[in-house]
C-alpha positions in Angstrom: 152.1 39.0 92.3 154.1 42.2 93.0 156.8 42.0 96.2 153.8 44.5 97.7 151.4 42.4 97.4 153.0 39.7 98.6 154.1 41.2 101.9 150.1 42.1 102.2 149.0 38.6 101.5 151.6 37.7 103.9 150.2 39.6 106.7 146.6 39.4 106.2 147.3 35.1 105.9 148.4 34.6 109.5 145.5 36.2 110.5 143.1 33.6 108.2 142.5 31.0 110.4 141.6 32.9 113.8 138.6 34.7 111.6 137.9 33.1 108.5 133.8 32.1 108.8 132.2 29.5 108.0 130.2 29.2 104.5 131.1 31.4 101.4 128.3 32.7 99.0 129.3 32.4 95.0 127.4 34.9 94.0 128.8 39.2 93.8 127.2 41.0 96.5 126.6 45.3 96.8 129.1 46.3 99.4 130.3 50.1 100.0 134.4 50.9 100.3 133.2 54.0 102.9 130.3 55.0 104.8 128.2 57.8 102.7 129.8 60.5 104.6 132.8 59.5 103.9 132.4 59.1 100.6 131.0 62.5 99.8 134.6 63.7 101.1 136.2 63.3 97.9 134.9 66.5 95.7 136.9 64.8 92.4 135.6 61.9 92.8 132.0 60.5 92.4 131.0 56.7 93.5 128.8 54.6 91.9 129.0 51.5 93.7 131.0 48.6 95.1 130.5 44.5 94.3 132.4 42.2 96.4 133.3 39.0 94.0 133.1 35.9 95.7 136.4 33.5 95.5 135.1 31.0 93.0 131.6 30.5 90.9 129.4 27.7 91.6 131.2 25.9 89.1 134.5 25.9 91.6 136.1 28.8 88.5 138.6 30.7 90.8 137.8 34.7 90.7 141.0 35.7 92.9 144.1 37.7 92.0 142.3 39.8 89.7 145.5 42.2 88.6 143.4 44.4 85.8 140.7 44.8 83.5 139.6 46.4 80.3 136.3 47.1 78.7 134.2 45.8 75.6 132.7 48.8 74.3 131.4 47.0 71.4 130.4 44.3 73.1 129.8 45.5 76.4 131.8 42.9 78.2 134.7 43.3 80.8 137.5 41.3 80.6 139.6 40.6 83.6 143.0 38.7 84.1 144.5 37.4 87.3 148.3 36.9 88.1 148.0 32.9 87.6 147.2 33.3 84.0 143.2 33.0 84.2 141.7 35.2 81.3 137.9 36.2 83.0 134.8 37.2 80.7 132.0 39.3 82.3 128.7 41.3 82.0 127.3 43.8 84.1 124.4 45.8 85.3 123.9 49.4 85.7 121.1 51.4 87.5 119.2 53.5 85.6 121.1 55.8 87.4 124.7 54.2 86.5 125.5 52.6 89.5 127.1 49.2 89.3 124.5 46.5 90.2 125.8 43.1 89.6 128.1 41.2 88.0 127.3 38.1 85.5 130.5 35.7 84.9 130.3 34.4 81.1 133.7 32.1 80.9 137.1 31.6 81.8 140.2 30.4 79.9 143.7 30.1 80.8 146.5 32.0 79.3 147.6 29.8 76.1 150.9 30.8 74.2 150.7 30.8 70.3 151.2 27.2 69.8 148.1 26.7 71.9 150.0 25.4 75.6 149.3 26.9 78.5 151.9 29.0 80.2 154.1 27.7 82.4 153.1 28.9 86.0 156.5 31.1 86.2 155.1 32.8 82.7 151.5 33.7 83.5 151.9 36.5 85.8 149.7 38.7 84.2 150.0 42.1 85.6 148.2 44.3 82.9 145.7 44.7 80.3 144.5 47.4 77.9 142.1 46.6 75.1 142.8 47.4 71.2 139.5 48.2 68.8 137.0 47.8 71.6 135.5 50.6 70.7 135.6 51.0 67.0 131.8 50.0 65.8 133.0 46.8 64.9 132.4 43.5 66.6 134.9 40.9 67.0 137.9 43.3 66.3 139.1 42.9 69.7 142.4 42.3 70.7 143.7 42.0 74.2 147.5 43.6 75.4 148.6 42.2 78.3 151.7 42.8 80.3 153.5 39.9 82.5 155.4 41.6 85.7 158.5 38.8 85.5 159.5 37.0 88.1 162.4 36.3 87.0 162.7 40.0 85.8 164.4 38.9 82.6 160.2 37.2 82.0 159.2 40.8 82.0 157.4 40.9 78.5 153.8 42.1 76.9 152.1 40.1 74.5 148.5 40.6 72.4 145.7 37.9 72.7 142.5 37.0 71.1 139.5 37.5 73.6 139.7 33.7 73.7 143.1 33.7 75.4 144.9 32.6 72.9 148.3 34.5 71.7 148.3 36.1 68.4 151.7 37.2 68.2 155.2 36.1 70.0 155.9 38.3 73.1 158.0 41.4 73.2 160.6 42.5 75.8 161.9 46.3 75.1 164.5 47.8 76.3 162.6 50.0 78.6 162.4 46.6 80.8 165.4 45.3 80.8 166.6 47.1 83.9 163.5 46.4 85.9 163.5 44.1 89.3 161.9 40.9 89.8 157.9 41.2 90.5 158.2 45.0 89.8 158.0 45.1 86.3 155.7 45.6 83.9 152.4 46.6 85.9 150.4 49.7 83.7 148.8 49.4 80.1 147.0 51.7 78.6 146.2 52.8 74.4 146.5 56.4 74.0 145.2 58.1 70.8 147.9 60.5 70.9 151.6 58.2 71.9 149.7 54.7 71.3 150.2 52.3 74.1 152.0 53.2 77.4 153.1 50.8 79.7 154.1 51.8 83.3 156.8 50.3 85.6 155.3 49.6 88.9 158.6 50.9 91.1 162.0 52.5 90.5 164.2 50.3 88.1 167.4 49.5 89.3 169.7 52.9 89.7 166.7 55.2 89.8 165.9 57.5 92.3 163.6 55.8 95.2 160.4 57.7 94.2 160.8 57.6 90.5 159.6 55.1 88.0 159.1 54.8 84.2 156.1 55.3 81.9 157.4 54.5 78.1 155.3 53.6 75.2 155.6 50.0 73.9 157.2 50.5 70.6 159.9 52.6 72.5 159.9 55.8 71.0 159.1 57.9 73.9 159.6 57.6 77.5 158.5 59.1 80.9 159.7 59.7 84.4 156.6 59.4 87.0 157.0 60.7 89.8 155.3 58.3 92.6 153.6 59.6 96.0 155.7 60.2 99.0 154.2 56.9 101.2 156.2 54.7 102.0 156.4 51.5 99.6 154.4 53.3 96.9 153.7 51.5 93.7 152.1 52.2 90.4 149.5 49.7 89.2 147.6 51.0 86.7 146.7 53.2 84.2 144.1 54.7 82.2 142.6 57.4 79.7 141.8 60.8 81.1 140.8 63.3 78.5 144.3 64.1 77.1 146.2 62.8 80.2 146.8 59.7 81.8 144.9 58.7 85.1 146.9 56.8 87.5 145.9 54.3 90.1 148.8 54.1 93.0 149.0 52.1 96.2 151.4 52.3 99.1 151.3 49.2 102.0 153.5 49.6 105.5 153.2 46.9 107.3 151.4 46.1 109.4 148.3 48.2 108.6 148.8 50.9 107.0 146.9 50.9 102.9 146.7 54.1 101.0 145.1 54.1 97.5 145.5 57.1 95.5 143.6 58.3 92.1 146.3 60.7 90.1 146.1 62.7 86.9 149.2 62.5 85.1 150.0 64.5 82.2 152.9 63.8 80.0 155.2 66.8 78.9 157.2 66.9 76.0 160.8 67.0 78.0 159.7 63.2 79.4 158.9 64.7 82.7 155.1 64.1 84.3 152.8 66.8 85.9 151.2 65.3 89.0 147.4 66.3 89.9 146.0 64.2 93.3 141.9 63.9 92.6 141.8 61.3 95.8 143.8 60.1 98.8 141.5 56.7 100.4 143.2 55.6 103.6 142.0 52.4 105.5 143.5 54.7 108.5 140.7 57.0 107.8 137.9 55.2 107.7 137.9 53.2 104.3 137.4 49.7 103.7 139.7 49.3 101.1 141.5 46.1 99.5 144.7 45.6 97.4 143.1 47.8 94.3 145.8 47.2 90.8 143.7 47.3 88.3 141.8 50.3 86.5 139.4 50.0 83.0 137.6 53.2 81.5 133.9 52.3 81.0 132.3 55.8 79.7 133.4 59.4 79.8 135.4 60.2 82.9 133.6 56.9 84.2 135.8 53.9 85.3 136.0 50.7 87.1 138.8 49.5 89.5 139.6 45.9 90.9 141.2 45.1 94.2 143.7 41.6 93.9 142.8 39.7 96.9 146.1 37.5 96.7 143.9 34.6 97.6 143.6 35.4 101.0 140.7 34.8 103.0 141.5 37.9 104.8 141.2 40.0 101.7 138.6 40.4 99.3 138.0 41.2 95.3 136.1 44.2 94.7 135.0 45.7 91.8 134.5 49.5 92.6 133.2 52.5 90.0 133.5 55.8 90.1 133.3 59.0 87.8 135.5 62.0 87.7 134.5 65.2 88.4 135.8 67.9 86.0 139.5 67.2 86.7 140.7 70.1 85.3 139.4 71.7 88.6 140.9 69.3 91.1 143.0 70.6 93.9 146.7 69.9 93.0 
């Protein structure tokens, strides 16, 4: 859990107890992050539907602090990983249309090193996720890249899996982490066909400007300086595919209400600087219902899911929201 997220679970908590209801369905239910006007506001963006996860499955599986997610293509299953080390299995449903429907949960396994143990509790914060072969024709090719924040930051590391949870290979800490602070470390994954995989630091590293933070591609021969929005407490949580760009999923909480979300194309420039291009701004000061949202999977062309972490808080809530983009080379900068 990120020192952001934290100071949200933090505020939302205290208020728990004066409204938390009775009774709690285990089943995902449709929900909406805006009212239909409001939602139409956003000409870049196009919505296709919100499911609210409950907190744990009949079965008493925990569903909370959901921190990414990646998608199956070849076996049409999302994977999702929480910041206590659960690995999550899923299906969903689709409209005819292409809005998301439901949710089905298939398993859940813990985070296992490569001698088979589970990871300590200080070593399973797993912050991000990007899938290699998903999409390659060939079933069972799968593996999983995940990125652990670090907390301590000298635990910032990323590490592949098997879809089983299980570690294939030992973990790797480059360079482009060792200057990073605790909780706001590694945050961002995503496989690019033209740099390979890109991680993304979720706030300055020490000594670097205050609205500045690192993209740099894992086996460390190229690296990035994104430049983050002007909110206050701003923070990078994911990324994802966008044509031949990057899109970037940022969030910015000020106590003790403020919650910005912002969708961002990013394209990377040969000198190692990034080109910024805003396709949404979603304020809870505005009239959306929005959560803690970190995590970002690419599910079709220019279609994508995202995943609020609700830090466990009865106060906050997962939800699983997806949206397409409309012609971004158009959007407004």
């Amino acid at each position: 859990m990120s020192r952001l997220s934290h100071r949200l679970a933090v505020f939302t908590g205290w208020l728990a107890p004066a409204l938390m209801v009775a009774g709690c369905s285990a089943t995902p239910h449709r929900t909406a992050i805006a009212p239909v006007e409001l939602l139409a506001s956003t000409p870049n963006i196009e919505w296709c539907g919100t499911l609210a996860l409950p907190s744990e499955w009949q079965d008493g599986t925990p569903v909370g602090g959901l921190s990414d997610l990646g998608w199956d293509e070849d076996e049409s299953m999302l994977f999702l990983v929480s910041d206590r080390g659960w690995l999550h299995r899923a299906r969903l449903t689709f409209s005819g249309s292409g809005e998301l429907r439901d949710y089905e949960p298939l398993d859940t396994y813990p985070l296992r090193g490569e001698d088979g143990a589970i990871l300590a509790h200080a070593s399973s914060d797993a912050e991000a996720l990007t899938l290699e072969n998903a999409d390659d024709g060939l079933r069972g090719n799968t593996q999983l890249v995940i990125g652990f924040e670090g907390a301590p930051a000298s635990d910032a590391r990323w590490q592949r899996f098997y879809p089983s949870g299980l570690a294939s290979e030992p973990p790797h800490r480059p360079a482009a982490l060792a200057d990073v602070n605790a909780n706001g470390g590694l945050e961002a994954l995503t496989d690019t066909p033209d740099y390979g995989l890109i991680g993304g630091i979720e706030e300055p590293p020490e000594g670097w400007p205050a609205k500045m933070t690192r993209l740099f591609t894992l086996d460390g021969s190229r690296e990035w300086r994104y430049p983050l929005a002007a909110n206050a407490n701003s923070a990078l949580t994911a990324l994802e595919t966008l044509d031949d760009d990057l899109l970037a999923l940022e969030r910015a909480y000020t106590p003790p209400a403020s919650l910005v979300i912002r969708l961002r194309r990013a394209s990377l420039a040969d000198d190692g600087s990034v080109e910024i291009t805003e396709l949404a701004r979603l304020s809870n000061g505005d009239g959306w219902s929005l959560d803690n949202f970190e995590g970002l999977a690419r599910i079709g062309h220019h279609r994508y899911l995202m995943v609020s972490d609700d830090n466990f808080s009865l106060m906050q809530r997962t939800l699983l929201t997806c949206f397409a983009i409309n012609e971004p080379d158009t959007a407004t900068p």
